[in-house]
C-alpha positions in Angstrom: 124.2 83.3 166.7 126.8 81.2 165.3 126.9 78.4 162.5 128.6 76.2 165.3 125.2 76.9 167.5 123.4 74.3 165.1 125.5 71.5 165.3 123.4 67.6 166.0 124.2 64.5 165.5 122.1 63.1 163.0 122.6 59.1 162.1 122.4 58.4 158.7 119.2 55.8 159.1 116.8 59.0 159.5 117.5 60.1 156.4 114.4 59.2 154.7 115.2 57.4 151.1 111.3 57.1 150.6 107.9 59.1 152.1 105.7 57.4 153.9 102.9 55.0 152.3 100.0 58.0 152.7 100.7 61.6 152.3 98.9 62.5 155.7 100.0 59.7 157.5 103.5 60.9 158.3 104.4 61.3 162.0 104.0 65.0 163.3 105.5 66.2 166.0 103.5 69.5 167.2 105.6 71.9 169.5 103.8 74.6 171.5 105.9 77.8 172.0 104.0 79.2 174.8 103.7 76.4 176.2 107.1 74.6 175.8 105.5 71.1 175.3 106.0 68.7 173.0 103.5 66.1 171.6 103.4 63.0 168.9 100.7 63.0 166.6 100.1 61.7 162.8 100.5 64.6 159.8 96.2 64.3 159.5 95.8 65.6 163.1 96.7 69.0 162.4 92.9 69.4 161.7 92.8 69.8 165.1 94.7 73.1 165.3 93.0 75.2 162.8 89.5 76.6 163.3 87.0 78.6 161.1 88.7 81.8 159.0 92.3 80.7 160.0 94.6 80.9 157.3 97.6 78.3 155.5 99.5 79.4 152.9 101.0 77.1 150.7 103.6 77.3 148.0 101.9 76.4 145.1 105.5 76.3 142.8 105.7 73.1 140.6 108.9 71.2 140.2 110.3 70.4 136.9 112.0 67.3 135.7 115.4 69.1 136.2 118.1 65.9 135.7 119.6 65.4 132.6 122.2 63.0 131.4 123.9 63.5 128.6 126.6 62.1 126.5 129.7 64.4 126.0 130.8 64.9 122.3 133.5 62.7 120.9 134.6 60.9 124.1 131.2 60.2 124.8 131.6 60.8 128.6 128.2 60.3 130.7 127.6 63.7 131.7 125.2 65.1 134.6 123.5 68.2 133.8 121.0 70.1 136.6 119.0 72.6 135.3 119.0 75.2 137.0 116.6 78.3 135.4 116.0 79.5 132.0 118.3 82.8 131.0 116.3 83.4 127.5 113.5 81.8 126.0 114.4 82.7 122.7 118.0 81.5 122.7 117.2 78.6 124.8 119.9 79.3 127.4 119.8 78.0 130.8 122.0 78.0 134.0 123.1 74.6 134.6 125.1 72.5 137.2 127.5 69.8 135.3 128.8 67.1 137.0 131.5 65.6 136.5 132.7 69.8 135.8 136.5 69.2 135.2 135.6 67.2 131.7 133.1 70.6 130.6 134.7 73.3 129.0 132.9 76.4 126.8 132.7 74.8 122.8 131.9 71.3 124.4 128.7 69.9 123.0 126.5 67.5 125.0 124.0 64.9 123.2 120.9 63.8 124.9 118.4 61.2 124.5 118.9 58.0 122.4 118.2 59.6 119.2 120.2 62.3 120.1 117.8 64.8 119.1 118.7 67.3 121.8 122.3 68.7 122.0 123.7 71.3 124.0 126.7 73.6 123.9 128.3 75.1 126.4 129.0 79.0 126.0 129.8 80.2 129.5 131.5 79.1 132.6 129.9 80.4 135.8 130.9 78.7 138.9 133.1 75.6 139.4 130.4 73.1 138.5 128.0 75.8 136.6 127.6 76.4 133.0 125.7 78.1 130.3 124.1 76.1 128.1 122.6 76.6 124.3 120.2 74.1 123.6 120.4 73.2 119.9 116.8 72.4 118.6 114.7 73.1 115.7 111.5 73.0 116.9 108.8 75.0 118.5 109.4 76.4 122.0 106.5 74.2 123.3 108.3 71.1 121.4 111.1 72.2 122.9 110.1 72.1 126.5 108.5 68.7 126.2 111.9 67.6 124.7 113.3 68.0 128.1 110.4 67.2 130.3 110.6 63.9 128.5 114.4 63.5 129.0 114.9 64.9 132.1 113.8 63.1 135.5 112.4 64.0 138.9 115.1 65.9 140.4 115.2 64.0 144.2 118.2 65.3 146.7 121.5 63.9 146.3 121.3 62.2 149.9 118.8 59.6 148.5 121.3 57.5 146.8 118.8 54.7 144.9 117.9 55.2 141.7 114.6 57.7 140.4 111.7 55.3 140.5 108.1 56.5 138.9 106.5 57.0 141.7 108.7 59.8 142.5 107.0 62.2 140.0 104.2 62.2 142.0 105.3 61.8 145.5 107.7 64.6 145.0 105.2 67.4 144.1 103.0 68.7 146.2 98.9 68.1 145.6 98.0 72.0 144.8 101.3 72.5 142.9 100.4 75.0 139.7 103.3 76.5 137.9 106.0 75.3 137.4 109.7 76.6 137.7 111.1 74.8 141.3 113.9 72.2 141.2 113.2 71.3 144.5 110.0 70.6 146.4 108.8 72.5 148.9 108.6 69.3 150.7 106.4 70.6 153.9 103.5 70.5 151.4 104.1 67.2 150.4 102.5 65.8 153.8 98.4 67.4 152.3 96.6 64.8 150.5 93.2 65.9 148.6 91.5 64.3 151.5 92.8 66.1 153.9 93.0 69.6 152.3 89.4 69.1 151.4 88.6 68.0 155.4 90.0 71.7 156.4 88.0 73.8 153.5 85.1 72.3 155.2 85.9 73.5 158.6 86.1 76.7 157.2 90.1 77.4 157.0 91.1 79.5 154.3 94.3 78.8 151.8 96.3 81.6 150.6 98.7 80.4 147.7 102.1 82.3 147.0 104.6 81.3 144.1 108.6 80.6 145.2 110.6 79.2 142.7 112.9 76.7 145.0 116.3 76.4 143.8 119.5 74.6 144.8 120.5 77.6 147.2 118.1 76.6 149.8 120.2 73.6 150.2 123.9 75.5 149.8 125.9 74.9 153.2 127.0 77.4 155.4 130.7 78.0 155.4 131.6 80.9 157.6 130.6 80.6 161.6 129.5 84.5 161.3 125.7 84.2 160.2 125.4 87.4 159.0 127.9 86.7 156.3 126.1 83.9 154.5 124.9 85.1 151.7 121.7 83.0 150.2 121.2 82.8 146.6 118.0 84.8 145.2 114.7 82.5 144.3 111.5 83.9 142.1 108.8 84.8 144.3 104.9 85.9 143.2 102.0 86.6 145.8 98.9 88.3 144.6 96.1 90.3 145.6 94.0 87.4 146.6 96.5 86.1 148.7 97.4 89.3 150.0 93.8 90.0 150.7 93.4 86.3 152.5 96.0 87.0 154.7 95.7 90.4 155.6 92.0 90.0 156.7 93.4 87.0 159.1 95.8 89.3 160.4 93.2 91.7 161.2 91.0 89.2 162.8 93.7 88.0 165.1 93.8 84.5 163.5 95.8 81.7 163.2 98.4 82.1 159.9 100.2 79.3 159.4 103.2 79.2 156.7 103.5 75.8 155.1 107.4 75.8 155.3 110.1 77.6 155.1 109.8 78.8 151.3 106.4 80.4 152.1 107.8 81.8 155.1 110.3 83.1 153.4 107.6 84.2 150.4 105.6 86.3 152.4 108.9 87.7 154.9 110.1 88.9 151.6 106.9 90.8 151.1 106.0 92.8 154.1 104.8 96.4 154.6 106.2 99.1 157.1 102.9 98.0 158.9 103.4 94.8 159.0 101.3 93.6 156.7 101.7 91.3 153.0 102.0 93.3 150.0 101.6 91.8 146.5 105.1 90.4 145.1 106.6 90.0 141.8 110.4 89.7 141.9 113.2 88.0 143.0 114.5 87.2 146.9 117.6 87.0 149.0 116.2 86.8 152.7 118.2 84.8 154.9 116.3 84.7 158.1 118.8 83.2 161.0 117.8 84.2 165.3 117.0 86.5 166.6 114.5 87.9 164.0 110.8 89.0 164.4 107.9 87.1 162.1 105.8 89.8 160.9 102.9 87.7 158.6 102.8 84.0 160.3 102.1 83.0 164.1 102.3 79.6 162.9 104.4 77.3 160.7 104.5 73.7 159.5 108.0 72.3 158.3 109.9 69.2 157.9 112.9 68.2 160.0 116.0 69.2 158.7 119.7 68.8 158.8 122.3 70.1 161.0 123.9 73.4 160.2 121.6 74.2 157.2 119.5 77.2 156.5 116.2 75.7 156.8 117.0 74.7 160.9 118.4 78.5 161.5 114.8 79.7 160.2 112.9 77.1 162.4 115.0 78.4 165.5 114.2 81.6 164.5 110.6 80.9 164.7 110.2 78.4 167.6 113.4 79.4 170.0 116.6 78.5 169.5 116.8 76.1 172.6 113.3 74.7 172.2 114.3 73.6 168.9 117.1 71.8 169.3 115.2 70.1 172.6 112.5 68.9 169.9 115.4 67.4 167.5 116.8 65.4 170.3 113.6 63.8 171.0 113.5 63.6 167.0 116.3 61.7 166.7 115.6 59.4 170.0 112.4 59.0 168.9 113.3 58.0 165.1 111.3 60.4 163.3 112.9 60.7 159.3 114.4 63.7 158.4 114.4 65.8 155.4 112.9 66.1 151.8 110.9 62.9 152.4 110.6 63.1 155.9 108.1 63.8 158.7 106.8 66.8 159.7 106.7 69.4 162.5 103.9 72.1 163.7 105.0 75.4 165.6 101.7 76.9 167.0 
């Protein structure tokens, strides 16, 4: 298929600038691929598709107050900086995004904080707008970190455009989130509220957590109309044996497996045997999943609704039809559901 293939018009209004009040009281719309019907229910009804022994696996990565500003040496220039990952502990390097770039050159120092007790030099250029950066700081690694979980903030998309407010460092994390290393949210998850997780343990579903670092890439645009030459950037991913185990037994017993979005999707596509089973995971992934393609772990999948053209709608197509997808974003769109990071939420059975 072709880039041009995921083209909608999307008005600017259903971008959603906050979540909704309660976790589980988004709007879900639940699409039926067997069935090719379409209904309108709130995020807490998905209780009603799971049944004893079936299986959700969530992606239990942690986002990390990734947006710094800093002050650029001398001029005194505000300067964004987006951390990206940690290169070496040690050295305290880390991949960065700078913003704006063209004022950022290797030697520049950056000050943060009011005391400026945090500076930074940058020692490499990578990209356009990335960077290498030394972070300049005499304390203990642990001090260290809490430096810039203290300056940075909660790392929202750049289509919200008001300002970070503190309810954001809650709201944009998921409930089970555990360790820490995403700058983005894997923002299907963020629908669960304790209540709600706690309602399906009791029915007797089963939870299967896997580790993917989200990064930026997720979010890169497509720029050639030839899928297969998109290449996506490569994210951390961990499963283990107990996940592993969880799942495989489901797959066994012919039950539901549902992936809570497109990161554990990809997770557990990025880890599957010649039989078609999960194996255990420690590494880094690529995938780029785009139709046609054949799911191997999940027969099920919650997501959010996403944007035209992106990676995230080419992997729901690939999971839920190509045609019968973009049917369900017309009716999202007449029917004013909010897309994206904060937005409402969609069940493939």
């Amino acid at each position: 298929m072709k880039l041009s293939h995921f083209g909608f018009d999307l008005p600017q209004e259903l971008l959603a600038e906050y979540p909704s009040e309660h976790r589980d009281e988004a709007r879900l719309m639940v699409l039926n691929r067997k069935e090719q019907t379409i209904e309108h229910k709130l995020f807490k009804d998905i209780i009603e598709y799971f049944n004893e022994d079936d299986v959700l696996i969530l992606n239990n990565t942690k986002v990390f107050p990734a947006r710094l500003y800093g002050n650029k040496e001398k001029t005194g220039a505000r300067i964004e900086v987006f951390l990206l990952r940690e290169l070496n502990e040690d050295q305290r390097l880390w991949d960065v995004l700078v913003d704006p770039a063209r004022k950022i050159r290797i030697g520049n120092k950056l000050y943060f904080g009011d005391d400026d007790t945090l500076v930074a030099e940058v020692i490499d250029n990578t990209t356009s707008r990335g960077r290498t950066l030394r972070f300049l700081y005499d304390g203990s690694y642990s001090e260290f970190r809490r430096k810039l979980n203290e300056l940075g903030e909660t790392p929202l998309p750049k289509y919200i455009k008001r300002d970070v407010e503190p309810e954001d460092e809650d709201r944009y994390q998921t409930i089970y989130a555990k360790n820490e290393g995403a700058v983005a949210a894997p923002t299907a998850g963020l629908h669960f509220s304790k209540h709600l997780l706690k309602r399906l343990e009791i029915k007797g579903v089963n939870f299967a957590e896997v580790t993917l670092h989200v990064g930026l890439g997720t979010f890169n645009p497509v720029e050639v109309e030839d899928l297969s030459k998109h290449k996506m950037d490569s994210e951390e991913i961990t499963i283990d044996k107990f996940a592993v185990n969880t799942v495989n037994q489901a797959i066994n017993d012919k039950r539901r497996i549902c992936a809570v979005g497109t990161t554990a999707m990809r997770a557990i596509e990025s880890a599957v045997s010649s039989g078609g089973m999960l194996n255990e995971m420690d590494g880094w992934s690529n995938k780029f999943i785009f139709p046609p393609y054949d799911f191997s772990i999940a027969n099920c999948m919650i997501t959010n609704f996403h944007t035209p053209k992106s990676t995230l709608l080419m992997m729901v197509s690939a999971f839920a039809g190509h045609d019968f997808i973009m049917k369900a974003y017309e009716e999202a769109v007449k029917e004013k559901y909010k897309f994206y990071s904060y937005g409402d939420a969609m069940l493939i059975i």
